[in-house]
N, C-alpha and C positions, 0 to 999 in steps of 0.2 A: 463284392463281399470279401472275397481271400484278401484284400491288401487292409482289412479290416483287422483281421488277425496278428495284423504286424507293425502297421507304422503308429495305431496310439497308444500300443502300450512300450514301443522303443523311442518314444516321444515322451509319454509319461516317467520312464525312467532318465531322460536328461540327454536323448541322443538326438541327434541329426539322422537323417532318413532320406536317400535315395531312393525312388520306386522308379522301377522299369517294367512297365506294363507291356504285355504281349503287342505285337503290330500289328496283329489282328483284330484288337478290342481297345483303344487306347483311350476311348471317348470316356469311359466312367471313372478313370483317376485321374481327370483333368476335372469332370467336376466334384469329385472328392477332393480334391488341391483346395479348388474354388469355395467349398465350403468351408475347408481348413481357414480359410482365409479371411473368411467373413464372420467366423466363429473369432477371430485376434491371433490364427499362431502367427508368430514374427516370419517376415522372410529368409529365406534359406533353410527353414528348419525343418518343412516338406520340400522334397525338391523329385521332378517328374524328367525323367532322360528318356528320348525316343530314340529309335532305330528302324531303319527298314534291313543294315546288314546287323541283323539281330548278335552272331556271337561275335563279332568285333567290339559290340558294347558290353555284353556279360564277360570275355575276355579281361575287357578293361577295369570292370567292377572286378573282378575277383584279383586280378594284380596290383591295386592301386593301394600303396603301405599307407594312405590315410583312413580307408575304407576296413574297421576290425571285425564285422559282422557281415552275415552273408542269410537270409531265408529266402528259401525256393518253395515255390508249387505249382508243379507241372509231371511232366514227362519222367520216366526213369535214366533214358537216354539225357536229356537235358541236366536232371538232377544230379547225375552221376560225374556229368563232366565239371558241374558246378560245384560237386562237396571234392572231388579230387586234387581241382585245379586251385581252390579259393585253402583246401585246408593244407594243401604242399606249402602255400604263402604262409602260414602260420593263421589262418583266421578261422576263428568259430565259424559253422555251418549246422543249419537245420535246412534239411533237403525234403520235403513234403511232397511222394512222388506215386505211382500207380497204385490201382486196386479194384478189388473184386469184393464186395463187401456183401457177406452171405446172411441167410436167415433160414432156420430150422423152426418147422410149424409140428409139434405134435399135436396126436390127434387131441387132445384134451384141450386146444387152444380155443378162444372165443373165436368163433368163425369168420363173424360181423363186423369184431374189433380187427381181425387177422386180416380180411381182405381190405378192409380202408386203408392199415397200414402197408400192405405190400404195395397197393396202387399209388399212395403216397413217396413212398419207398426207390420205388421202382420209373418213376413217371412224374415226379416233383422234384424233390432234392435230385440234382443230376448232376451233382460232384461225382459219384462213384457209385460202379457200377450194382449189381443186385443180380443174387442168384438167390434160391433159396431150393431147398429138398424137403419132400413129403409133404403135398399139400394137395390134397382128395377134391378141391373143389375148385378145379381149374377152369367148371362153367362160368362159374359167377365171378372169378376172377376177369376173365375175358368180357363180359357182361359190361362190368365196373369202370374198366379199361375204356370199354368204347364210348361210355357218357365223358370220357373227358373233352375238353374243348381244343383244337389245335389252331390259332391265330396268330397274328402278328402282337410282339408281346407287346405294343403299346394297346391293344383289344383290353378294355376291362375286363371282359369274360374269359380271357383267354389261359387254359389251364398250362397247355406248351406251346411254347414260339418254336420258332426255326434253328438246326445247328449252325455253327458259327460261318462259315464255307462250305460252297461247292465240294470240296476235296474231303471236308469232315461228312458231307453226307454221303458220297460213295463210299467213304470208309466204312459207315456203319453198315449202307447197303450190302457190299461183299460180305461185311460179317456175317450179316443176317444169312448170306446165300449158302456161306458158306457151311454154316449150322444145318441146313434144309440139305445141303448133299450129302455131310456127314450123317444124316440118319434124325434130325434132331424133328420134332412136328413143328409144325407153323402152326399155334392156336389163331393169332391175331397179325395181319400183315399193316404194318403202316408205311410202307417204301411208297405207295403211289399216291398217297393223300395230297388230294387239290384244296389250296384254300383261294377263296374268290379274291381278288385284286389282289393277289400274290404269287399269281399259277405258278413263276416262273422262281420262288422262294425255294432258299433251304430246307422245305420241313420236313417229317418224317413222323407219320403219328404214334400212337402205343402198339409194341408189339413183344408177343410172347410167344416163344419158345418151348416146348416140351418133351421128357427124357433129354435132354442133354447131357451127355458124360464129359468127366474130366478132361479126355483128348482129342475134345474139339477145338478149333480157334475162336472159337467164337467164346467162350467158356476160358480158354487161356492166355485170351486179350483184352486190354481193359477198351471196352465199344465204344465209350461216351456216348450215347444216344441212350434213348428212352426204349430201351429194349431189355425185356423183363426175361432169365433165363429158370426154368423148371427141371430140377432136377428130383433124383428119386435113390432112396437108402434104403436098404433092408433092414437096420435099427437103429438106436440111436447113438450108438457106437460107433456106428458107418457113418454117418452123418456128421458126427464130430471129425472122425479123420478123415473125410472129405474136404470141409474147411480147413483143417491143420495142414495138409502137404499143399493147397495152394501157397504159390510164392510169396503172396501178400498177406499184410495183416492188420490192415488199415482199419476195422470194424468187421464186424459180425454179430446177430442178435437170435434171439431165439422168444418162440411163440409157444404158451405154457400156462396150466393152471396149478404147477407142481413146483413146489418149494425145491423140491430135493432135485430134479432134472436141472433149475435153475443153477442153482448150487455147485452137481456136477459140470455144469455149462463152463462157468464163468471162471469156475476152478482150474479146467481142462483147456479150455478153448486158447489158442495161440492168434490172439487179435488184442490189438491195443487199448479197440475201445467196444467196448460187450452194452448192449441192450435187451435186457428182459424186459418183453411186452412194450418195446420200445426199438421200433423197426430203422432210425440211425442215429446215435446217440451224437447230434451236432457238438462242437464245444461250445461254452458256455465261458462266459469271460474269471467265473472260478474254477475253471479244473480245466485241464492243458488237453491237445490233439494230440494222442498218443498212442499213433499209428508206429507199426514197425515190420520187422521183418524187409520186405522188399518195399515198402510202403513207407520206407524212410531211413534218412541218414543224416546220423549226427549223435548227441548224445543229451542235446537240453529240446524238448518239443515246444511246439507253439502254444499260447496261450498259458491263462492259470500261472500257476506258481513257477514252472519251467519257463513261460514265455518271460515271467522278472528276471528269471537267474540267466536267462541267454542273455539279455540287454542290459547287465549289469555286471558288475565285476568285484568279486567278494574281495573285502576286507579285513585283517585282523589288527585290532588297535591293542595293542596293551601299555596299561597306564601304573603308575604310581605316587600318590601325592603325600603319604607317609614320611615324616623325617626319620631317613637310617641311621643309626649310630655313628657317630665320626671314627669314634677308636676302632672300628671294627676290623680296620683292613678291607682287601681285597677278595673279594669272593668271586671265583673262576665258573660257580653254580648257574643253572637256568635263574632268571629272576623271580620267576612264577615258583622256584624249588625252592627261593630262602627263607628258613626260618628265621621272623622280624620276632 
């Protein structure tokens, strides 16, 4: 999906495209190559570099004076060395990097609409992560939760596959633990889920958290797993500045039958990309990912209108096909200032 967001529309504007896919996933832009391929693009015009010593080769892409464009998404750690290193060489940089992507349920929201989206939210799209504050019906959320399906993602049925590594599932495991010592409740535990001919799988099913405060790790790390955090504001003011001093500001949305809440939301709220009644606002090949804060570095974002002007390079043409007066002499004036 991410390298989605990048090489057709810097292909579409007239460029050549290196992709370096992580070494832990490399299988699906070799067959995004392959399809490139069979769709007619010309040779060379997607081109796919592997690694196993990963910043030897990102090293090399961000110093190499043929290479004028640089998009990332990953890591903050990663992103940071890549918009530092790539924009000291003089090259454009969009860095696409952590987040905590919140949602505020007041009570006037539709319950039924509220909890499909959170589960959806929370335990489907699992780019980034999901908290949300004030939400009374933490039964039926958990209820919701447990009818998903946990499989190997080639299962038709299967709602979540497994995280990517061993190493990414002890990560989220500690999270989780860590949250439960910090004071946090355990609604839903998915750390020990067995799935049949795959005991010995990555997987980790849905799990929720409750009361979580701001100065947990769990809450101040982005988890990547399917782990859902429940937080709790005494208004809606609290709640808005809850979202606003996290570091990131990748998305956040709010859940609401109230124009005027909405309003103050989208107004107030310090996140790039706002969803009213719409739990993560994906982009959309007309309007750009417009994540910021710690949740990105550079200054043209991906996609939509931003993702043309990063892969391209503005122009000014000025013309004149008027015959000037010969006697006129020499005019020292802008050209656009003479009066013909």
């Amino acid at each position: 999906m991410i390298p989605l967001w990048m090489f057709p529309v810097a292909i579409t504007c007239g460029n050549t495209f290196i992709l370096k896919p992580s070494e832990k996933d490399p299988g699906a832009s070799i067959i995004l190559a392959e399809l490139a391929m069979e769709a007619g693009l010309p040779d060379g015009v997607l081109n796919i570099v592997h690694g196993t010593k990963c910043m030897d080769v990102v090293n090399a892409i961000c110093d190499n004076d043929d290479i004028r464009a640089i998009s990332f998404v990953g890591s903050n750690t990663a992103g940071m060395h890549i918009y530092s290193r790539a924009s000291a060489k003089g090259k454009r940089v969009q860095s696409n990097m952590g987040a905590k992507n919140h949602a505020i349920v007041l009570p006037d929201a539709n319950v039924d609409a509220t909890l499909n989206a959170l589960v959806a939210a929370g335990f489907g799209q699992r780019d980034k992560d999901r908290s949300f504050s004030n939400f009374s019906r933490e039964n039926k959320l958990v209820e919701r939760a447990k009818s998903l399906k946990v499989n190997s993602g080639m299962e038709p049925d299967a709602d979540l596959g497994p995280v990517i590594s061993k190493q990414a599932k002890e990560r989220v495991c500690r999270l989780i633990q860590s949250g439960v010592e910090s004071g946090a409740r355990l609604l839903l535990d998915g750390r020990n889920i067995v799935v049949p001919g795959f005991e010995h799988g990555n997987f980790i099913g849905p799990t929720i958290l409750s009361g979580v405060t701001a100065d947990m790790e769990c809450y101040k790390e982005e988890i990547f797993g399917p782990v859902l955090l429940c937080m709790e504001a005494g208004s809606f003011e609290e709640a808005i500045n809850i979202l606003n001093r996290n570091k990131y500001g990748n998305g956040a949305a709010i859940f609401t039958a109230s124009g005027a809440a909405a309003r103050k939301f989208q107004t107030e709220i310090e996140a790039g990309q706002v969803g009213i009644n719409v739990p993560i606002p994906v982009p959309l090949p007309f309007f750009s990912f417009t994540g910021s804060k710690a949740s990105f570095a550079g200054d043209l974002n991906f996609y939509g209108k931003a993702g043309v002007n990063f892969y391209t390079q503005i122009k000014t043409i000025t013309q004149q096909w008027k015959d000037l007066p010969g006697g006129s002499g020499v005019s020292l004036a802008m050209p656009t200032s003479q009066k013909l």
